[in-house]
C-alpha positions in Angstrom: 101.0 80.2 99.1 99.4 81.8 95.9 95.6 83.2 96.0 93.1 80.8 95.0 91.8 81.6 91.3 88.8 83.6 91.6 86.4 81.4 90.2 87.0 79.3 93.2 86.9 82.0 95.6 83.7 82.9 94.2 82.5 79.7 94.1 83.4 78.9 97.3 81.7 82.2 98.5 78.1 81.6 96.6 78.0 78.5 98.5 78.9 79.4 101.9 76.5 82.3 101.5 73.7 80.1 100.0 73.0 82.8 97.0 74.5 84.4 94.1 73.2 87.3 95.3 75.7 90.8 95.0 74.9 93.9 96.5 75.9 96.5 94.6 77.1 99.5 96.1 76.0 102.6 94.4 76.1 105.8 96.6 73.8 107.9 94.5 73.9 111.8 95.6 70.8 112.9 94.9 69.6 109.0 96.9 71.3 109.4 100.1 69.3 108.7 102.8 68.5 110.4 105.3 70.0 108.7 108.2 73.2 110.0 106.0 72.5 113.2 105.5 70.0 113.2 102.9 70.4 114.4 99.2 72.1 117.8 98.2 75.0 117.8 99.8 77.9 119.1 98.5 80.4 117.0 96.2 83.6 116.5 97.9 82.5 118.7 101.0 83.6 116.7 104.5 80.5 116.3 105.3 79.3 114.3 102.2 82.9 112.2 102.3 82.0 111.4 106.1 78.7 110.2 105.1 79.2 108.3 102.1 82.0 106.2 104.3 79.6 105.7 106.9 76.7 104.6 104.0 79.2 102.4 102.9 80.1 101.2 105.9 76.2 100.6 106.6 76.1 98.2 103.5 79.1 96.2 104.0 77.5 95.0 107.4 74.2 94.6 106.1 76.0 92.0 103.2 78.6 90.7 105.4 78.1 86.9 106.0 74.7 87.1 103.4 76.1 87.3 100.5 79.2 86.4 98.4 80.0 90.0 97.2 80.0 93.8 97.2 79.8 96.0 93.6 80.8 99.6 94.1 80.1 101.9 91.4 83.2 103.6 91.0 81.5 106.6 88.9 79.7 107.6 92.3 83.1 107.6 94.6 84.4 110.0 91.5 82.4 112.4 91.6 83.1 113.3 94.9 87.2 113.7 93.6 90.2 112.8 95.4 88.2 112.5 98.4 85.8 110.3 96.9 88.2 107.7 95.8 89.9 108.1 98.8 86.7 106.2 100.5 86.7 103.6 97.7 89.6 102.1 98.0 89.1 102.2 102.1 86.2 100.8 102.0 87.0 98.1 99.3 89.7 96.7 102.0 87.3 97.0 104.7 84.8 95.1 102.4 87.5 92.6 101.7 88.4 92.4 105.7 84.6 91.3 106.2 85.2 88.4 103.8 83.3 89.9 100.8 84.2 89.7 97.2 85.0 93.1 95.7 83.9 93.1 92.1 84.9 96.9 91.1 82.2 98.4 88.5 84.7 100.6 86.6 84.4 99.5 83.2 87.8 100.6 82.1 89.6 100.0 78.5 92.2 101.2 76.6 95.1 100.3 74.9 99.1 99.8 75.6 100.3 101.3 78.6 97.0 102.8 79.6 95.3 99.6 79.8 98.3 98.3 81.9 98.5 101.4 83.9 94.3 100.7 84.6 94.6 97.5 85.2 97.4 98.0 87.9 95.5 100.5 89.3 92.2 98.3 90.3 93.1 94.6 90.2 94.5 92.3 92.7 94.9 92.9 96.2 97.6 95.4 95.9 96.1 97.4 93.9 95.6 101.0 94.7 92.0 100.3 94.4 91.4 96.3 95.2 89.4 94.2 93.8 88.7 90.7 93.6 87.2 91.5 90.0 86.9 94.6 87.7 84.3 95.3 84.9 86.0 95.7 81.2 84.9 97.7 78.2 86.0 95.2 75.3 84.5 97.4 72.2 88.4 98.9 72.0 88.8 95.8 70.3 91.5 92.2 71.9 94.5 94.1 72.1 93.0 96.3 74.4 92.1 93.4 76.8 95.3 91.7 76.9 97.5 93.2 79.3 93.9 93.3 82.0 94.2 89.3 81.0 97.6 89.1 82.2 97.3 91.6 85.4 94.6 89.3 86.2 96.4 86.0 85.8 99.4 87.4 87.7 96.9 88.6 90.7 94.4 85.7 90.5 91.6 88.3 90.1 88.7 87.9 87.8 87.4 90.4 84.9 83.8 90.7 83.9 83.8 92.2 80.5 80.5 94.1 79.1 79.1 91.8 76.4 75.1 92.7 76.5 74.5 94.9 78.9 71.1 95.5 80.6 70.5 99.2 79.6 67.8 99.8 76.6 70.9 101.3 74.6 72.5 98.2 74.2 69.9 97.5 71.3 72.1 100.7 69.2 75.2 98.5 69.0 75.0 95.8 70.8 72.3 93.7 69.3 72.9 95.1 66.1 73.3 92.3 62.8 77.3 91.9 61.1 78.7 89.9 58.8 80.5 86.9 60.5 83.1 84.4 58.8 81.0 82.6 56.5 78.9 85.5 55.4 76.4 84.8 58.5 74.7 87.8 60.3 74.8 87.5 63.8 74.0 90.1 66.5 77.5 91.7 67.7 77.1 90.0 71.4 77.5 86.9 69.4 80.1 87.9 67.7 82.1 89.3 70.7 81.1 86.1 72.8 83.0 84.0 69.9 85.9 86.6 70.2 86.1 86.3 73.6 85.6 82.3 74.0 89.5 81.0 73.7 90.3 83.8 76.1 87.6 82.3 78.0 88.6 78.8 78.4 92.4 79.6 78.8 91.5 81.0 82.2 89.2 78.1 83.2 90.0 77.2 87.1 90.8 73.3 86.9 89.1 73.0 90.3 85.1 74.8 89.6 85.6 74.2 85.6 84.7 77.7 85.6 87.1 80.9 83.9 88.3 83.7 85.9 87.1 85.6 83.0 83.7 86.6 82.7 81.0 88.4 80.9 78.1 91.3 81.9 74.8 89.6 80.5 72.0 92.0 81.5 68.9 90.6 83.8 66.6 92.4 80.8 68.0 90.1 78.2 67.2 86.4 79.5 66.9 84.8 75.9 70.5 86.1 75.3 71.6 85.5 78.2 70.7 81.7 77.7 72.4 82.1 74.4 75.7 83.7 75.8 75.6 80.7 78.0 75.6 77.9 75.4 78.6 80.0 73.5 80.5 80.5 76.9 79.8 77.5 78.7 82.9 78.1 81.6 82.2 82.4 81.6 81.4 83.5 85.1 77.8 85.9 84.4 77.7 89.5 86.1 74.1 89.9 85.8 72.9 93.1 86.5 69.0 94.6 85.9 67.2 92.9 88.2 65.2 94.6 90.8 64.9 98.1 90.2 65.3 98.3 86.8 62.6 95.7 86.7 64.0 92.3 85.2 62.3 89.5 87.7 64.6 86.9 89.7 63.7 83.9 86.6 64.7 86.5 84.1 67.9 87.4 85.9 69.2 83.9 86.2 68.5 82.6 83.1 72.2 82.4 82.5 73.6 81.4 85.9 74.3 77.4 85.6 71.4 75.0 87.9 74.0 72.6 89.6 72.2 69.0 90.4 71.1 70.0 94.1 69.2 72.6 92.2 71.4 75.3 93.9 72.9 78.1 91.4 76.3 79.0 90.3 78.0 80.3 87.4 77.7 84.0 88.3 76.0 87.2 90.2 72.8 88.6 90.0 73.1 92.2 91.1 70.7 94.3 92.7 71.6 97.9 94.2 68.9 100.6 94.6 66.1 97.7 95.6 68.7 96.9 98.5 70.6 99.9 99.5 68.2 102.8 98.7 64.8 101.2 99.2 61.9 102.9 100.9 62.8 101.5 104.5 66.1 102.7 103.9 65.4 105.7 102.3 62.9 106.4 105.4 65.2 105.0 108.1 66.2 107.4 111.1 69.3 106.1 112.1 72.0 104.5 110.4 71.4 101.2 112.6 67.4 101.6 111.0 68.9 101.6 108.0 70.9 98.5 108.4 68.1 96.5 109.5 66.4 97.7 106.2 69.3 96.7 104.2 69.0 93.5 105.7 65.3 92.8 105.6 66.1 94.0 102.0 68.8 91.2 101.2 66.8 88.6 102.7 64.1 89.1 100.4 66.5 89.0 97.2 67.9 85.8 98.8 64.8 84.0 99.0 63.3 85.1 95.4 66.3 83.9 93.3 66.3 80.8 95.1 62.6 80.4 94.8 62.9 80.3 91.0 
């Protein structure tokens, strides 16, 4: 019996969990805590491979059975090399073990056999690095997203591809005017949004109504984000920016869809640092401590996006 298509496993998840709430997992160096070792240590070394498992493994307990999903930054496994990647993809299975979504923040694109060799390499569950979901770079152009569409239609994974990102550099290309069909300017979001739609909606899950294909629709952009959402009515939002890069929980689900129970769907809002490397984390003793701060952490998330 096949997977179930990821916009039902994620849907499902969100509301078992009660929140669309995803931790991400980003293992800053220089923000290790000290109940792991503290920052400094060397790249790659044993000793900072054996803490950034057990910092990992810290977070997937805290977010096991609390939230839908997980979000490792893949940059931060990286730069630890071989080593480093080693612990991602152990600790995506382990992640996925625990019943937690796995949406990989790798941001890959390219064209031909590259983009098929990345898109075997991180999605689906037998993957050398798997996912449930993997972050695209579209700006390569369609043909470059075409063979990630079909290794994700094959593996019933999802694909969250980077539309209007939450970083203040987005406003250098991103929100930038063209020159549509018709002679209308529009902002290049817009115009990717349209490029993306029939992609889109061929990957719509007949159960949810929602597409295994999704967008990222920064927490610091609400108005577009609202936009994006008339224009991709089925997209599943990966909505990062909210918490410590200071978009509030309103902002950050402006795009996420209000079901008639008043519950939210339609996407993730991400938070990392405000979870994972807050001060009661960051000032924990032990790695249990730290746990408990993740937690307490989480909670708090929980309760302002469904207080909006």
């Amino acid at each position: 019996m096949s997977m179930p298509a990821f916009a039902s496993r994620l849907s499902a998840a969100i509301q078992t969990s009660g929140t669309v709430l995803c931790v991400g997992l980003d293992p800053h160096p220089d923000l290790m805590p000290t109940a792991f070792g503290g920052p400094g240590q060397a790249l790659g070394s044993i000793e900072a491979l054996s803490h950034l498992r057990d910092f990992c493994l810290c977070t997937i307990a805290a977010a096991k059975d609390r939230v839908p999903a997980i979000k490792p930054q893949a940059a931060l496994f990286e730069a630890h090399g071989a080593g480093g990647m080693a612990v991602l993809a152990e600790i995506a299975q382990i992640a996925r073990e625990a019943g937690l979504l796995v949406i990989m923040d790798a941001k890959r694109g390219d064209i031909g056999s590259t983009a098929r060799a990345y898109a075997s390499a991180w999605l689906g569950s037998k993957a050398a690095f798997a996912s449930d979901a993997l972050t695209i770079n579209p700006y390569l152009g369609m043909d470059s997203l075409e063979p990630f569409f079909a290794q994700a239609a094959e593996t019933n994974s999802g694909l969250f591809i980077l539309v209007r990102t939450s970083n203040k550099g987005s406003a250098d290309i991103q929100q930038q005017n063209l020159a549509a069909s018709g002679g209308a300017m529009m902002p290049v979001y817009k115009h990717l949004a349209n490029q993306l739609f029939p992609y889109i909606e061929a990957a719509k899950d007949p159960i949810t109504g929602l597409s295994d294909i999704g967008i990222v629709a920064g927490a610091t952009g609400p108005s577009e984000a609202r936009e994006l959402r008339k224009l991709l009515p089925s997209a599943l939002f990966l909505i990062p920016g909210y918490g410590a890069q200071g978009a509030s929980a309103a902002e950050a689900c402006s795009g996420l869809i209000q079901k008639t129970d008043g519950t939210l769907t339609g996407g993730l809002v991400n938070a990392s640092r405000a979870i994972t490397h807050n001060a009661g984390v960051q000032e924990a003793t032990s790695p249990k401590t730290a746990e408990q701060a993740m937690v307490a952490a989480i909670d708090r998330a929980k309760q302002e996006l469904a207080d909006i």
